[in-house]
C-alpha positions, -999 to +999 in steps of 0.1 A: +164+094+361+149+123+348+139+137+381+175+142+389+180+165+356+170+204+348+134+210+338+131+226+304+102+236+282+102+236+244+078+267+235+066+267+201+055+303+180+020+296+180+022+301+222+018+257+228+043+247+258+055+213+266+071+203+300+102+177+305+133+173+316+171+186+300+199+157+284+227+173+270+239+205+271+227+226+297+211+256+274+182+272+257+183+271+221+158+282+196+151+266+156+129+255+135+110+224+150+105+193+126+095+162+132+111+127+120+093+087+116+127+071+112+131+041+144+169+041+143+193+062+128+198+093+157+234+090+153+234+099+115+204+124+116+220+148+142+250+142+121+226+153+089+240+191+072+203+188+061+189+196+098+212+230+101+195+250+121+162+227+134+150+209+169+146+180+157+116+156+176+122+119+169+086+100+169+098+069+181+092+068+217+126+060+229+159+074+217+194+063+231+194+027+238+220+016+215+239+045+224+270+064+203+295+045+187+335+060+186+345+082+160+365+060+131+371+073+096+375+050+064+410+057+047+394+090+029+393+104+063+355+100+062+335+095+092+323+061+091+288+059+117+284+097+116+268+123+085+295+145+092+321+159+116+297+168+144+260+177+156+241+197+129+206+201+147+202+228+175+184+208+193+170+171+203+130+161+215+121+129+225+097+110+246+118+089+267+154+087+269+180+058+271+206+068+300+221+026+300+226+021+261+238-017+255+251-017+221+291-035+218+299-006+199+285+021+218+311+039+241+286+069+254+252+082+260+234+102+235+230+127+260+271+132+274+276+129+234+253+157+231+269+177+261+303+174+249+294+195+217+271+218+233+235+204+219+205+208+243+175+184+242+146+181+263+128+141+272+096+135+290+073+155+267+043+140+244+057+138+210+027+122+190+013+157+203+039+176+192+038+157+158+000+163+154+004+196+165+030+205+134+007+189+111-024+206+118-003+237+122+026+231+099+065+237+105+068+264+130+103+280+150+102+273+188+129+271+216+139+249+243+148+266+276+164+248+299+157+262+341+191+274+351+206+285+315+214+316+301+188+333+287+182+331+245+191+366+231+164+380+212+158+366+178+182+376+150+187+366+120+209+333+125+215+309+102+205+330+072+224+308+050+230+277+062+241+261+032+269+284+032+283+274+071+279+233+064+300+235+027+334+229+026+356+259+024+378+245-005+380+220-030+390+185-020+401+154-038+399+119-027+415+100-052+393+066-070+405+038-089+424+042-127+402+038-151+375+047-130+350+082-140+359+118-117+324+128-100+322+168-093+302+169-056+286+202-051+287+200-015+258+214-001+261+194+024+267+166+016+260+132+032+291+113+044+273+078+030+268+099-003+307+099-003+315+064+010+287+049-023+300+068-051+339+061-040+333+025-033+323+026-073+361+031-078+350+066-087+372+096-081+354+128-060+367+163-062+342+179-036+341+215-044+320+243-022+285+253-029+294+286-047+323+270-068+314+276-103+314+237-112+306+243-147+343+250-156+356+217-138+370+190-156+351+158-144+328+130-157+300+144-142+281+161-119+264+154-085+242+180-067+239+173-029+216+175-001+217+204+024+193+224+042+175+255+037+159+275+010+169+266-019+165+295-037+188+314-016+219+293-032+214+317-067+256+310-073+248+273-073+216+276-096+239+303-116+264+273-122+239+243-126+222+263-155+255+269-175+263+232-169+229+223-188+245+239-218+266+208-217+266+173-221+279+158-189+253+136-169+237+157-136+224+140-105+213+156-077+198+143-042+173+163-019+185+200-021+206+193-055+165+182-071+154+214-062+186+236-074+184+221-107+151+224-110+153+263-104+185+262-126+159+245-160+139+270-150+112+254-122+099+270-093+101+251-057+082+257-027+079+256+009+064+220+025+038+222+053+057+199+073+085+184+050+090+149+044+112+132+072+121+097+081+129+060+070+091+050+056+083+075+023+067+059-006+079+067-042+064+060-070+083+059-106+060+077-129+050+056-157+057+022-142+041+003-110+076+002-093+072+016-059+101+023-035+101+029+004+130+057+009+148+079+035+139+116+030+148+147+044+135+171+032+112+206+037+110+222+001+096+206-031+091+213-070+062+227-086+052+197-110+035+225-132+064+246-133+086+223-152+096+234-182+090+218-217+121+188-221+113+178-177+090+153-167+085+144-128+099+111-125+086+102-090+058+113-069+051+112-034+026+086-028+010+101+008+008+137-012+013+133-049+044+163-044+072+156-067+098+130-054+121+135-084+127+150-118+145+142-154+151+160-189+139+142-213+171+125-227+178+113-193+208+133-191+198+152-159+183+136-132+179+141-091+152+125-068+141+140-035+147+115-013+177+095-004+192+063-022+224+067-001+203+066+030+220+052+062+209+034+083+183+029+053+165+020+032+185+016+003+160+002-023+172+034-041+210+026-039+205+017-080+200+053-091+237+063-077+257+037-092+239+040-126+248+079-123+286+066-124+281+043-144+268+070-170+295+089-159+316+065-172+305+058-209+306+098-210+344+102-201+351+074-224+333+087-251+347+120-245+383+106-245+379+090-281+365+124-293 
């Protein structure tokens, strides 16, 4: 079917071209080009705040075949298959795509999905040698031109803060069981599983913008999310995060939120090669032989010699010994690279967020008797 479709070409920054075809929308489009290991999950990773502003390249050699499932929302009004409310990537790579999904609950094509909210994406092309091409070269920007399309205006300075265009513009509530702790989310971006875990706890969420100064909130405690980006370009988030260590309430943070409060004790973070992206990353607990296999997404890390005195990395990478998480050492604050919430999976991990609550709990209730 592909020879019925628009040729395009994705053309990286170090001059290296690959030929295919156009699915989607019929446009160029330009980003930074990662690559991700995970077999099933599309729906959810172009869904993923995280990849604002990337051309994504899914490794596994075929993409679509189960298709895109209907939009439904759980009674929070949260998207139930989907990351968020639409597309986040600027565009899709893949070897070979799926044009007859056969899924019961798919009710479209990954590629009119895609066309309907204006994403590009280019099929035919060798990904293993675009994957071994970022590694031996390392992350690079690139753009997908599609024959036919306008052309891309010259480069600017687009999505200089993309944490800022995937928060929410205000605070919202969504309302948990009595009795049950209040979670601040610092939405950064937040994952829609991240949500649909911490309220099936019976918590309560008050989701507040990335810039919200969530040290003044009254809540139980405090969860840092995902998002994508620099992470030292969110200074009002690290400015709030550091006056919220004065205090007592437990801190948890996921991806984006490990590196913000690292910079917020006082750590430096820094810029992966390639990033860590898919459904197959080992991490190891320091200090015990407990190894988990985790969903990451993620292309900054801390500096394990940067912590400051009262942090201790708490997992490492096994593939590159980079830090996978980090704790104070009262086990008050905590946050872990990769992704217990993660959806489709693995959710080894899914421990670390209810224990969070849980803490959150016995804080409010001690705080209520005092």
């Amino acid at each position: 079917m592909q020879d019925r479709k628009r040729a395009a070409r994705l053309v990286l920054e170090d001059g290296s071209k690959f030929e295919g075809a156009a699915f989607g929308a019929a446009r160029s489009t330009r980003g930074e080009v990662v690559f991700s290991t995970g077999m099933v999950g599309y729906p959810q990773s172009l869904t993923d705040p995280s990849y604002r502003g990337q051309i994504l390249t899914l490794t596994y050699p075929l993409a679509g075949n189960y298709g895109i499932p209907a939009d439904s929302f759980d009674r929070f009004g949260i998207p139930r298959d989907f990351e968020s409310d639409k597309i986040q990537v600027q565009g899709l790579v893949v070897a070979e795509l799926c044009d007859e999904p056969s899924h019961y609950s798919s009710v479209r094509t990954l590629s009119s999905w895609m066309e309907a909210q204006g994403i590009p994406g280019i099929s035919g092309i060798d990904t293993r040698a675009l994957t071994q091409r970022l590694r031996e070269r390392g992350v690079m920007r690139g753009h997908i031109a599609v024959d036919g399309a306008a052309p891309l205006p010259p480069a600017g300075r687009e999505d200089e803060h993309p944490v800022a265009d995937v928060s929410c513009r205000g605070v919202k509530t969504f309302r948990g069981d009595p009795g049950q702790p209040t979670i601040a989310v610092v939405d950064c971006g937040v994952k829609a599983n991240i949500l649909r875990i911490i309220l099936a706890t019976g918590a309560s969420v008050v989701m507040v913008p990335w810039d919200y100064d969530v040290s003044s909130l009254a809540c139980d405690g405090i969860f840092l999310s995902n998002g994508p980006g620099d992470p030292k370009s969110c200074t009002k988030t690290i400015a709030a995060v550091r006056r919220a260590l004065s205090g007592k309430k437990p801190i948890f943070g996921i991806c984006l939120g490990t590196q913000i409060l690292a910079l917020a004790a006082g750590a430096d973070t820094y810029k992966l090669p390639y990033g860590h992206r898919g459904q197959n990353q080992p991490a190891l607990e320091v200090g015990t032989s407990r190894c988990y296999m985790t969903s990451q997404n993620h292309g900054y890390a801390v500096r394990g010699d940067s912590l400051p005195f009262g942090w201790e990395p708490w997992f490492v990478n096994v593939n590159d010994g980079t830090i996978e998480g980090i704790r104070s050492s009262d086990g008050r604050f905590r946050a872990v690279q990769f992704h217990p919430e993660g959806c489709p999976g693995p959710r080894d991990t899914q421990f670390l967020l209810e224990d969070f609550v849980a803490e959150a709990k016995r804080y409010g209730e001690l705080h209520a008797k005092a």
